[in-house]
BAFI-3210 file (N, C-alpha, C; in Angstrom, 3 decimals, decimal comma, padded with zeros to 6 digits):
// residues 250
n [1|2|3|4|5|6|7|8|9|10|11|12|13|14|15|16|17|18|19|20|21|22|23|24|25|26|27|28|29|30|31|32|33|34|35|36|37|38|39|40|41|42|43|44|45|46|47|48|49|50|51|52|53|54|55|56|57|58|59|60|61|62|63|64|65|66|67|68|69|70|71|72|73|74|75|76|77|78|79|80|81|82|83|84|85|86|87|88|89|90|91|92|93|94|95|96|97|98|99|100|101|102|103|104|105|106|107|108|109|110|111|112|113|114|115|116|117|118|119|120|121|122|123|124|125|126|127|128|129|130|131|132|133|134|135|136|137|138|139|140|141|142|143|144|145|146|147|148|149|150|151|152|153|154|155|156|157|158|159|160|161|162|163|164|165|166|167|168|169|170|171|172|173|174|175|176|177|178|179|180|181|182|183|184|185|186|187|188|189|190|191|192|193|194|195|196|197|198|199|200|201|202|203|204|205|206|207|208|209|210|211|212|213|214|215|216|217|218|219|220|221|222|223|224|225|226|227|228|229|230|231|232|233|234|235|236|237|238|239|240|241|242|243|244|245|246|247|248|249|250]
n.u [011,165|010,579|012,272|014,840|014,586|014,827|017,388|019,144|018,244|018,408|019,337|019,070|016,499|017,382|018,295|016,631|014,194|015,897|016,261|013,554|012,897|014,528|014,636|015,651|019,203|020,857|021,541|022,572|021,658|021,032|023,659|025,236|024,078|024,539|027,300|027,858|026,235|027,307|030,884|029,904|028,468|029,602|029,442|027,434|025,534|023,839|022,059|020,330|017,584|016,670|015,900|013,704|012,100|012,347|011,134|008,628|008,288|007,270|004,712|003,595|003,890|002,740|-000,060|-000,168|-000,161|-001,621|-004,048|-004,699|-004,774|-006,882|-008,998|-009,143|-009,752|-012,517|-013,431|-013,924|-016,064|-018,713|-017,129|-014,605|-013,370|-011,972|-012,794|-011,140|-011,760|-012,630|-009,949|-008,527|-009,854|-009,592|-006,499|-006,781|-007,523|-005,975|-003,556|-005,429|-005,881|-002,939|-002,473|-002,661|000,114|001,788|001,708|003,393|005,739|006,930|006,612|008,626|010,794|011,355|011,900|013,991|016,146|016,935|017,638|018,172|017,235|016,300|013,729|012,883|012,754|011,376|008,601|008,773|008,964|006,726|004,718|001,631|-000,492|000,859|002,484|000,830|000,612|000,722|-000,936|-003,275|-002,129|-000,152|-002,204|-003,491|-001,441|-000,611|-002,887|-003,335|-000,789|-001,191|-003,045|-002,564|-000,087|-000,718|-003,107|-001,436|000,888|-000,452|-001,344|000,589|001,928|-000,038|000,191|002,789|003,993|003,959|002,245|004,329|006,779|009,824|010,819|012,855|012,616|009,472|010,002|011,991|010,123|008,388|009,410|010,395|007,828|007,063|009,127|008,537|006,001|006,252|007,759|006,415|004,293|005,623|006,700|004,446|003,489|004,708|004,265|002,577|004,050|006,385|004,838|003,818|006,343|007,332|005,307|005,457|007,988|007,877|006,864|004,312|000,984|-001,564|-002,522|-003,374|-002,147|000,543|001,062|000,529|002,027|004,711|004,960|004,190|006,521|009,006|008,207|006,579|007,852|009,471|007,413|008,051|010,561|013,504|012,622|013,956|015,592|013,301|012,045|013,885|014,483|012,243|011,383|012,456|012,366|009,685|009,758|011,184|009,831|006,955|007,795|008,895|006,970|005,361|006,650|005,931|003,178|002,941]
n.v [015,023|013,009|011,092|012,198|012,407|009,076|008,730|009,636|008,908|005,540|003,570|003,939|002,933|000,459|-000,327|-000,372|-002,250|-004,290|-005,053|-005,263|-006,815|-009,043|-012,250|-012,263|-011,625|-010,579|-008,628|-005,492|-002,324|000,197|001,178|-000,835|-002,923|-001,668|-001,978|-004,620|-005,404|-004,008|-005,202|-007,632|-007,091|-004,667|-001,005|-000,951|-002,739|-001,687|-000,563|-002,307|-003,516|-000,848|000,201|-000,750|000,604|003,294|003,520|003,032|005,466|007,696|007,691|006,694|008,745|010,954|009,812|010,185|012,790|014,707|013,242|013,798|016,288|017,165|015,721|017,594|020,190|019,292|018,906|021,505|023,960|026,414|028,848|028,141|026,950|024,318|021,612|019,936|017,192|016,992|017,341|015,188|012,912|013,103|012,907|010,140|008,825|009,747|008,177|005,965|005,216|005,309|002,595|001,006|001,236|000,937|-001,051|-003,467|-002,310|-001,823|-005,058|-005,690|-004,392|-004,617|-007,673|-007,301|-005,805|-007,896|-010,272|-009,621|-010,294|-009,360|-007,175|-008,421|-011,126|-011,147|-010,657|-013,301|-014,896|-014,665|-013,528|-012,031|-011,960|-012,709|-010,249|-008,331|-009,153|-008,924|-006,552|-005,790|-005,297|-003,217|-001,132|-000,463|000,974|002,408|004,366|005,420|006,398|008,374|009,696|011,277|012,777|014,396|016,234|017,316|018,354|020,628|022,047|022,757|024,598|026,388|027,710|028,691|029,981|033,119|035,671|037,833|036,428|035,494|033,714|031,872|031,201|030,635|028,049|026,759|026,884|025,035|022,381|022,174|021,707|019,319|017,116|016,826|016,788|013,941|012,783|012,099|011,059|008,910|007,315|006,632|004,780|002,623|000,083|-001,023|-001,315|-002,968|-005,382|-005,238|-005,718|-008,204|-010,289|-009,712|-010,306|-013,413|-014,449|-017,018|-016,096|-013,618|-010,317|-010,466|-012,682|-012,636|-009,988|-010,877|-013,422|-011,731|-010,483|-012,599|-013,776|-011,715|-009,578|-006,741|-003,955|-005,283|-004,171|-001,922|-002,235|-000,595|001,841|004,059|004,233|004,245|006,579|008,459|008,299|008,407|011,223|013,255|012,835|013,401|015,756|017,128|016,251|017,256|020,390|020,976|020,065|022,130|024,242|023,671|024,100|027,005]
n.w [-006,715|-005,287|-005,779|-005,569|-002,754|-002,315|-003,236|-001,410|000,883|000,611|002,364|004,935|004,859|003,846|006,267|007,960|006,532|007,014|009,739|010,844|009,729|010,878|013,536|015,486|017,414|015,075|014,037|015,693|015,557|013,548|012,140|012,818|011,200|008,284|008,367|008,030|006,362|003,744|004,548|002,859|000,968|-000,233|-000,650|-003,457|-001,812|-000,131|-001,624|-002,931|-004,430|-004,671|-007,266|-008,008|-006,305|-007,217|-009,382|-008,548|-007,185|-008,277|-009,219|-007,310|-005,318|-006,345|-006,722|-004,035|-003,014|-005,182|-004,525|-002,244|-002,349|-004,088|-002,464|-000,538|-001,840|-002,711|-000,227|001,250|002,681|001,869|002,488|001,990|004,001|005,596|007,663|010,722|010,140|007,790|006,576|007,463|006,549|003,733|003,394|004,154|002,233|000,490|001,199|000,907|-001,697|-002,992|-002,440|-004,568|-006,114|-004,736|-002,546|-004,400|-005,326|-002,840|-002,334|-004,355|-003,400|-000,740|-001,340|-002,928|-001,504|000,882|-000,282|-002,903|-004,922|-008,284|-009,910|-012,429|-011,174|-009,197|-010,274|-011,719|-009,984|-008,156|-009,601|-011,084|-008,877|-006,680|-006,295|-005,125|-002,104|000,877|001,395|002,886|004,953|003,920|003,067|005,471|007,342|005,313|004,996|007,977|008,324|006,069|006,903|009,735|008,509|006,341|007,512|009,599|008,696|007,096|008,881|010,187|008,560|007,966|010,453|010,520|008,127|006,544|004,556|004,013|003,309|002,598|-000,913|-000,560|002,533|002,685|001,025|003,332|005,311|004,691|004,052|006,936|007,951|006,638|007,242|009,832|010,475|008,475|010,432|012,824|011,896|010,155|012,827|014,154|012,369|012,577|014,091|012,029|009,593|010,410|010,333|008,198|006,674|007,678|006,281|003,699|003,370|003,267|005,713|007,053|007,187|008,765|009,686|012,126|013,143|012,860|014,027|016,599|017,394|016,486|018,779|021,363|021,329|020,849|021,917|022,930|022,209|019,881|017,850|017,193|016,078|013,801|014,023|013,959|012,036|009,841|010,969|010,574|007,366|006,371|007,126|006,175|003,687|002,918|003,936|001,570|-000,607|-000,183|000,207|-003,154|-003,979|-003,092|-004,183|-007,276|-007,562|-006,842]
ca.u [011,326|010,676|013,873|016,061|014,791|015,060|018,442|019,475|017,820|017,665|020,726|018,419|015,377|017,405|018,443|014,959|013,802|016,608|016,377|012,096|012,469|015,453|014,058|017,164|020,475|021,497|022,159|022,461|021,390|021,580|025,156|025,746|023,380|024,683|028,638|027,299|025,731|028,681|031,271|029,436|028,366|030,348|028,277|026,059|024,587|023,422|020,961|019,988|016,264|016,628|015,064|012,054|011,725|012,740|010,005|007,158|008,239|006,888|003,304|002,974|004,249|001,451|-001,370|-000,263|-000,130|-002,551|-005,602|-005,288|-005,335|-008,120|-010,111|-009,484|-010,858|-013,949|-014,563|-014,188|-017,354|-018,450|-016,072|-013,607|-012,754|-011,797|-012,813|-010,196|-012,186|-012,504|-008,780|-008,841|-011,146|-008,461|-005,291|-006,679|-008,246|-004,720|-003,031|-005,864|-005,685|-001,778|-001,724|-002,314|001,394|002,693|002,233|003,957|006,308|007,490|007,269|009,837|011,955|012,087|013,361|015,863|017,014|017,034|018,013|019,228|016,590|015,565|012,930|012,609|013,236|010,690|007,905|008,788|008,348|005,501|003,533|000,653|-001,308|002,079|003,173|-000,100|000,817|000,615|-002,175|-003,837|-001,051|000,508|-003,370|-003,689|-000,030|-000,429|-003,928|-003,034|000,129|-001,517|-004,348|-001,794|000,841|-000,959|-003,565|-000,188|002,131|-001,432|-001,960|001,989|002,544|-000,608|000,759|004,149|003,900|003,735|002,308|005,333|007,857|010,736|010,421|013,473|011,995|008,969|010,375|012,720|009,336|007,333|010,295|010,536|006,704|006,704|010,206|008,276|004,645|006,448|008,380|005,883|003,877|006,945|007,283|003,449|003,072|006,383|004,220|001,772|004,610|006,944|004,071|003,702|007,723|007,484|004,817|005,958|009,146|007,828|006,334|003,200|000,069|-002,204|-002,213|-003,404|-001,623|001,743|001,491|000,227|003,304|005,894|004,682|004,413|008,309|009,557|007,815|005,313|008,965|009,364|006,453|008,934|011,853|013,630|011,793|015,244|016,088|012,014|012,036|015,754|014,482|010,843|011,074|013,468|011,233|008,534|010,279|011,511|008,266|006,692|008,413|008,839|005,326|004,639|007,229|005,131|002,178|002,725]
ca.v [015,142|011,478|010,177|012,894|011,954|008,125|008,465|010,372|007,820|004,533|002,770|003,907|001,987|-001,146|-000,925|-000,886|-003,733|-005,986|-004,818|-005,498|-008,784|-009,719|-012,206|-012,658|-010,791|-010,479|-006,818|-004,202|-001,829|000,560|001,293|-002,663|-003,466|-001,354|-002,467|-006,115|-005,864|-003,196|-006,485|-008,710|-006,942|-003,076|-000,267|-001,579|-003,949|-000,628|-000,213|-003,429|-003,160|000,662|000,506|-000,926|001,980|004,454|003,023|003,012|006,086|008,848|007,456|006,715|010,230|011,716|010,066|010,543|014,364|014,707|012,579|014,940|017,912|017,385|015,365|019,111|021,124|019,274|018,773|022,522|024,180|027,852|029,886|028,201|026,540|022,291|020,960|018,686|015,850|016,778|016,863|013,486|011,792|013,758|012,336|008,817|008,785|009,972|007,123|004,747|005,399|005,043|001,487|000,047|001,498|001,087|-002,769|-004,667|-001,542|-002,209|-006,928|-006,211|-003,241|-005,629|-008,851|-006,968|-005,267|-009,060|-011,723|-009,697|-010,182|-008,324|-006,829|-009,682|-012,694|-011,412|-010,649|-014,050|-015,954|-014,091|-013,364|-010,700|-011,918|-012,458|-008,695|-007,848|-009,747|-007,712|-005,645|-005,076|-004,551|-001,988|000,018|-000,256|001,204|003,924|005,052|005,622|007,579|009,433|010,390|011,600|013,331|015,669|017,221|017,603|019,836|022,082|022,651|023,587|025,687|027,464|028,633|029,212|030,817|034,471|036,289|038,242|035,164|035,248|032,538|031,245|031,406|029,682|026,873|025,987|026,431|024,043|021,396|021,645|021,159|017,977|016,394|017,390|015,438|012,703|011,775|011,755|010,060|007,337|007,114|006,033|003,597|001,515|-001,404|-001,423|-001,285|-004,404|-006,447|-005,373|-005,704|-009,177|-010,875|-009,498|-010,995|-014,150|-015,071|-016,578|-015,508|-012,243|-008,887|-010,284|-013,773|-011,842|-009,094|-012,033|-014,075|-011,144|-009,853|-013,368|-014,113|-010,859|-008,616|-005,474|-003,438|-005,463|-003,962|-000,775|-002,376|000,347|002,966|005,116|004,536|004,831|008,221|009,100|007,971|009,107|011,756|014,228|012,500|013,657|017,541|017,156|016,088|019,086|021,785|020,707|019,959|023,550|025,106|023,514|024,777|028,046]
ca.w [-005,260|-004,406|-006,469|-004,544|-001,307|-002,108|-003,322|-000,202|002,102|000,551|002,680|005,996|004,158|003,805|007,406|008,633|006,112|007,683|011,266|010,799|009,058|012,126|014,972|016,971|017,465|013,952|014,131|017,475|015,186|012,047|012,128|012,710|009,509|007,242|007,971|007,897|004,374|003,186|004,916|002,356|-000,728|-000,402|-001,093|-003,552|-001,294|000,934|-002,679|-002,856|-004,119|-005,097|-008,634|-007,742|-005,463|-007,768|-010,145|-008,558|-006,252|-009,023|-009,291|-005,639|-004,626|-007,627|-006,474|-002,507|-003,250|-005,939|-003,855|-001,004|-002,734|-004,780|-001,493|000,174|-002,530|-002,758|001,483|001,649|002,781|001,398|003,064|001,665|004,963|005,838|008,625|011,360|010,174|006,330|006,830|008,033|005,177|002,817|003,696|004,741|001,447|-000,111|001,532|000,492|-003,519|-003,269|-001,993|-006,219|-006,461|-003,008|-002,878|-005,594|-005,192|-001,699|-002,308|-004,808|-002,828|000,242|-001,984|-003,515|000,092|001,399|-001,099|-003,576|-006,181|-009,290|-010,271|-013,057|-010,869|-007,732|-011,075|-012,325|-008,838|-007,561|-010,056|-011,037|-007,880|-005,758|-005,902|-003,707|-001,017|001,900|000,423|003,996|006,149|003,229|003,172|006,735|007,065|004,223|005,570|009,107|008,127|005,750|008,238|010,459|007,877|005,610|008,617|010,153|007,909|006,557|009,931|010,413|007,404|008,255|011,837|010,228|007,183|006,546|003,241|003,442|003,623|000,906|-001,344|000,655|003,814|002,968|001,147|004,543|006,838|004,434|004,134|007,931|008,091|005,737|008,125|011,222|010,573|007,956|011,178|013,507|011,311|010,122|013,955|014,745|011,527|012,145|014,066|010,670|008,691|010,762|009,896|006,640|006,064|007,738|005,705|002,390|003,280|003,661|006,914|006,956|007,954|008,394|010,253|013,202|013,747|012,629|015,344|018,118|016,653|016,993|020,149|021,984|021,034|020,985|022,971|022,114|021,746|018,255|017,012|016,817|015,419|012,398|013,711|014,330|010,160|009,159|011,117|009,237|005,744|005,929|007,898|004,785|002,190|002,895|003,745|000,080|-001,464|000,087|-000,360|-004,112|-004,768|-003,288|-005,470|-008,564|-007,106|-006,845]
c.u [011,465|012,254|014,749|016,061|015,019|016,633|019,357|019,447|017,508|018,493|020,051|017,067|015,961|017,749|017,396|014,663|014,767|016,444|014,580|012,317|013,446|014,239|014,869|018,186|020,893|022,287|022,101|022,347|021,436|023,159|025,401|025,350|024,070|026,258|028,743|027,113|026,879|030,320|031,022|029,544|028,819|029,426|027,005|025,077|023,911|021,972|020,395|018,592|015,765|015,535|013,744|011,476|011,767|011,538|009,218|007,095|007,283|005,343|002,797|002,984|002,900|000,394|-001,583|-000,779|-001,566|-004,067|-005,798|-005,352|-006,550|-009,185|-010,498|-010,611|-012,175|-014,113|-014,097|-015,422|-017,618|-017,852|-014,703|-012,666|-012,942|-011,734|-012,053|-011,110|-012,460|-011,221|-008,217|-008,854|-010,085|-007,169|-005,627|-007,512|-007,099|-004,144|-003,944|-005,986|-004,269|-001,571|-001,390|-001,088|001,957|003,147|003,313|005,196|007,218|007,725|008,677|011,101|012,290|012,383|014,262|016,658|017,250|017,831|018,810|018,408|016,032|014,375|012,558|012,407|011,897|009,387|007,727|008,309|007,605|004,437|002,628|000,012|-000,143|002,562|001,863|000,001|001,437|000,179|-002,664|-002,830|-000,677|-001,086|-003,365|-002,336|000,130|-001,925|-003,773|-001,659|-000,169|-002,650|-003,678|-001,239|000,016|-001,836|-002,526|000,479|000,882|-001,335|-000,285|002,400|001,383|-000,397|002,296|004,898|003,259|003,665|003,954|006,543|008,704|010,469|011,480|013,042|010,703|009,285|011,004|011,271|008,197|008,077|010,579|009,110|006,593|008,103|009,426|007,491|005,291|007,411|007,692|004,950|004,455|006,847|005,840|003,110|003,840|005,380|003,181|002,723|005,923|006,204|004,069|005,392|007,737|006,912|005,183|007,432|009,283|006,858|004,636|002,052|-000,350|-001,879|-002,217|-002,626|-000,266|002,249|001,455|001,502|004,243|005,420|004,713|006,028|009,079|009,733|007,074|006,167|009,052|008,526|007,047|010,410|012,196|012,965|012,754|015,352|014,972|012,247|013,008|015,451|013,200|010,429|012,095|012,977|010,381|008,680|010,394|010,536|007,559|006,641|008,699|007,768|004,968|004,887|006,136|003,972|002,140|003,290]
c.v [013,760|011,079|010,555|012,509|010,036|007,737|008,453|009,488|006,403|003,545|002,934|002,759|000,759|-001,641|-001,308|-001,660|-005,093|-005,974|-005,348|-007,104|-009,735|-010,331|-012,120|-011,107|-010,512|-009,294|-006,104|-002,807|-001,077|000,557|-000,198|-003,450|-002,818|-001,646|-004,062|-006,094|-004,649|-004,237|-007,320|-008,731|-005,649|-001,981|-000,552|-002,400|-002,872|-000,319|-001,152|-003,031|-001,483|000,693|000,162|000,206|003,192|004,329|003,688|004,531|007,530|008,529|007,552|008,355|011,487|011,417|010,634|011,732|014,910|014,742|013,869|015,892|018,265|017,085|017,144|019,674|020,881|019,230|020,726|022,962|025,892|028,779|029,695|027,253|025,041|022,009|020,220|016,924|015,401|016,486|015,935|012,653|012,370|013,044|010,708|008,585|008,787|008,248|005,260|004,256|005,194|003,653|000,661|-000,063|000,781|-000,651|-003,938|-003,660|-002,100|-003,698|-006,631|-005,528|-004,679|-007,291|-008,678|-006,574|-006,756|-010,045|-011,346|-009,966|-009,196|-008,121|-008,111|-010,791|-012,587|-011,705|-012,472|-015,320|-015,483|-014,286|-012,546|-010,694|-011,702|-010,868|-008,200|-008,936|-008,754|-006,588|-004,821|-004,415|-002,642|-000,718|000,244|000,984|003,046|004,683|005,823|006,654|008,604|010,889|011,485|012,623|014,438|016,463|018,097|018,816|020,306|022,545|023,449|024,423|026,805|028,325|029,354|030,299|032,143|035,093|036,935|037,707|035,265|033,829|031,630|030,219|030,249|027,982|026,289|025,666|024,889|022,688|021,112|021,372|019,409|016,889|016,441|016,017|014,405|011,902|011,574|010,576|008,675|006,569|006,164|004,739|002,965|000,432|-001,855|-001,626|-002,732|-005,558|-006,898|-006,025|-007,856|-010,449|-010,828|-010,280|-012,519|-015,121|-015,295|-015,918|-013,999|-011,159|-009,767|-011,461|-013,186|-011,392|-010,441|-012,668|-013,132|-010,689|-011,137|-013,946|-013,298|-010,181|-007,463|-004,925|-003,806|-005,333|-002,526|-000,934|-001,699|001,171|004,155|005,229|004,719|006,101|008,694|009,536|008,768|010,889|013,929|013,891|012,907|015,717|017,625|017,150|017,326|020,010|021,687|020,555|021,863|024,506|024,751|023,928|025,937|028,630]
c.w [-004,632|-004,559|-005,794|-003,227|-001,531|-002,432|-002,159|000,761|002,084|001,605|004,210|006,077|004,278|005,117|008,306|008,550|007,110|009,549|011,245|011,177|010,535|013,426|015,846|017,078|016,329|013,948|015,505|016,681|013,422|011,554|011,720|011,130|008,600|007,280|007,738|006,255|003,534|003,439|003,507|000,664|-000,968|-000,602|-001,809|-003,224|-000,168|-000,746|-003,438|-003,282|-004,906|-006,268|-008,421|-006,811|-006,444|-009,041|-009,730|-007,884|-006,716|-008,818|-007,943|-004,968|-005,156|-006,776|-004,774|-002,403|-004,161|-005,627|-002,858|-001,047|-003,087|-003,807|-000,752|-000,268|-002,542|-001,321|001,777|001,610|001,667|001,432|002,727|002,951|005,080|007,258|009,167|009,974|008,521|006,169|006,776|007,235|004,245|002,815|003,585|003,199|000,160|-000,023|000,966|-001,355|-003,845|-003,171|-003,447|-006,146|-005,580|-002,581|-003,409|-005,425|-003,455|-001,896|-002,932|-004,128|-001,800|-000,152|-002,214|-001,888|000,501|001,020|-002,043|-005,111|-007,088|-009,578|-011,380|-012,398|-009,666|-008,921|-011,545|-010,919|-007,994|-008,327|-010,259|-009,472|-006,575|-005,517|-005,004|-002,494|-000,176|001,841|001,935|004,628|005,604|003,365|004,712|007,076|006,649|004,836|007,075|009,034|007,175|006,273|009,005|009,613|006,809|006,578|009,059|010,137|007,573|007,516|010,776|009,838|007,572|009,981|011,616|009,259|007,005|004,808|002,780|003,692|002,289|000,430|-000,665|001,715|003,838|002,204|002,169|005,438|005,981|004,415|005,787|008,738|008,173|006,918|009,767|011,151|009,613|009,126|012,295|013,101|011,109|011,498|014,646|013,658|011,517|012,597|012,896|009,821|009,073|010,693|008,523|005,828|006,434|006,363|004,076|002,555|003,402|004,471|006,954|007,934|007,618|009,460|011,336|013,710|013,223|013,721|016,190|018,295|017,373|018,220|021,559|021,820|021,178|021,834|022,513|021,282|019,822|017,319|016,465|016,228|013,646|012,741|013,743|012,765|009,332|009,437|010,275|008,034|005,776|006,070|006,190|003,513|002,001|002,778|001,984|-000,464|-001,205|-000,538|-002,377|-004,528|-004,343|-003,799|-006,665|-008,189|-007,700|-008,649]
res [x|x|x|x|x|x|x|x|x|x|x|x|x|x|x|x|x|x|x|x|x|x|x|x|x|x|x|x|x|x|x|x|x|x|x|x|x|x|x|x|x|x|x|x|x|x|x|x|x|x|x|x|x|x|x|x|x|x|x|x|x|x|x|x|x|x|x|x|x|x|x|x|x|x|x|x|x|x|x|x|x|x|x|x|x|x|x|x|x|x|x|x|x|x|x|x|x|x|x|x|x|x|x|x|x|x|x|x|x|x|x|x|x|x|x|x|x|x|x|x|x|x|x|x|x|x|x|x|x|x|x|x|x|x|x|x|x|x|x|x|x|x|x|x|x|x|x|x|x|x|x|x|x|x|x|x|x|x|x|x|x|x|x|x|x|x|x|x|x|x|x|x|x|x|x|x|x|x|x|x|x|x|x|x|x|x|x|x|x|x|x|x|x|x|x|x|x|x|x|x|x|x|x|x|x|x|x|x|x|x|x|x|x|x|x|x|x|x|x|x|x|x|x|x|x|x|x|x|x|x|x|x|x|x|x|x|x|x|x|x|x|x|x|x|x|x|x|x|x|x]
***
């Protein structure tokens, strides 16, 4: 499910990364980025980065899915029932066991989207300790959207879904669950995630002299820059993942 949705959406992903990492005019948007780096390097420069995504995307997607299933089962009470707030501790608990992957996984995605580097060459000038760079931003980031995104769709598929739903039927309502909350979600973690995209790309400094940084030069606004191609990309990745994990489910 991940691989299909990252194949699908990785050319939205690299417009984000460059529209993030942008301080000036470079681009007037997605459209503009992606005929800019298609201009330069033709299609394959729209997948720039890809493999390192496509790597790590299986493990990260496992434990994302995996953590918050199993956090459920155990914060259920006797009845069988999960509390808003077990909910909560479930997801943000999901999101916090994914970041091992999610890290070193994203430094090398946004070198390659950028520069153009391989998976060998970012490993070789980073380093074991170099690929966690941007460790907080990325937990901060992945916690806060996972908080948000699995409460989300349970709490959509259980108002939507009907015992007597063709199998059809409920794969479309759980795929338009998972696109619903992965884009509301995408949509509230973009300024955790223009931090996180900055510093991994480079720039120094930490969470908080980053934001202070882009927000005194920019303006608050660039704390939302890519959130039109995050929502795009995240937002059908997450439908996919879904509905595919709840096919293997059942």
């Amino acid at each position: 499910a991940g691989i299909i949705g990252v194949l699908c959406t990785f050319p939205l992903d690299l417009s984000k990364t460059r529209l993030q990492k942008s301080t000036g005019g470079e681009y007037r948007g997605v459209v503009d980025c992606l005929k800019k780096v298609y201009g330069k390097q033709g299609v394959p420069g729209w997948y720039s980065g890809m493999r390192a995504n496509l790597m790590g995307i299986i493990p990260e997607k496992a434990i994302k899915l995996a953590v918050n299933d199993q956090l459920r089962e155990m914060l259920r009470d006797e009845n069988g029932k999960i509390s808003i707030s077990g909910e909560l501790l479930a997801g943000a608990g999901a999101g916090f066991c994914q970041v091992v992957v999610t890290t070193p996984m994203e430094i090398v995605k946004i070198r390659g989207q950028l520069t153009g580097m391989t998976i060998a060459q970012c490993v070789q000038e980073l380093g074991f300790k170099g690929l966690y760079k941007g460790y907080t931003p990325t937990l901060l980031r992945d916690v806060w959207f996972s908080l948000i995104f699995f409460p989300m769709q349970a709490k959509m598929k259980e108002a939507v879904l009907r015992p007597d739903d063709s199998p059809t039927a409920g794969l479309v309502k759980s795929f338009g669950a998972g696109v619903t909350a992965g884009s509301i979600a995408a949509a509230l973690s973009t300024p955790m995630d223009v931090i996180k995209t900055r510093i991994q790309a480079g720039v120094p400094g930490n969470v908080v002299s980053v934001a202070t940084e882009t927000m005194a030069k920019e303006g608050t606004g660039a704390l939302f820059k890519g959130v039109i191609p995050r929502v795009a990309a995240i937002g059908p990745l997450f439908g996919i993942a879904i509905m595919v994990y709840d096919v293997q489910k059942r």
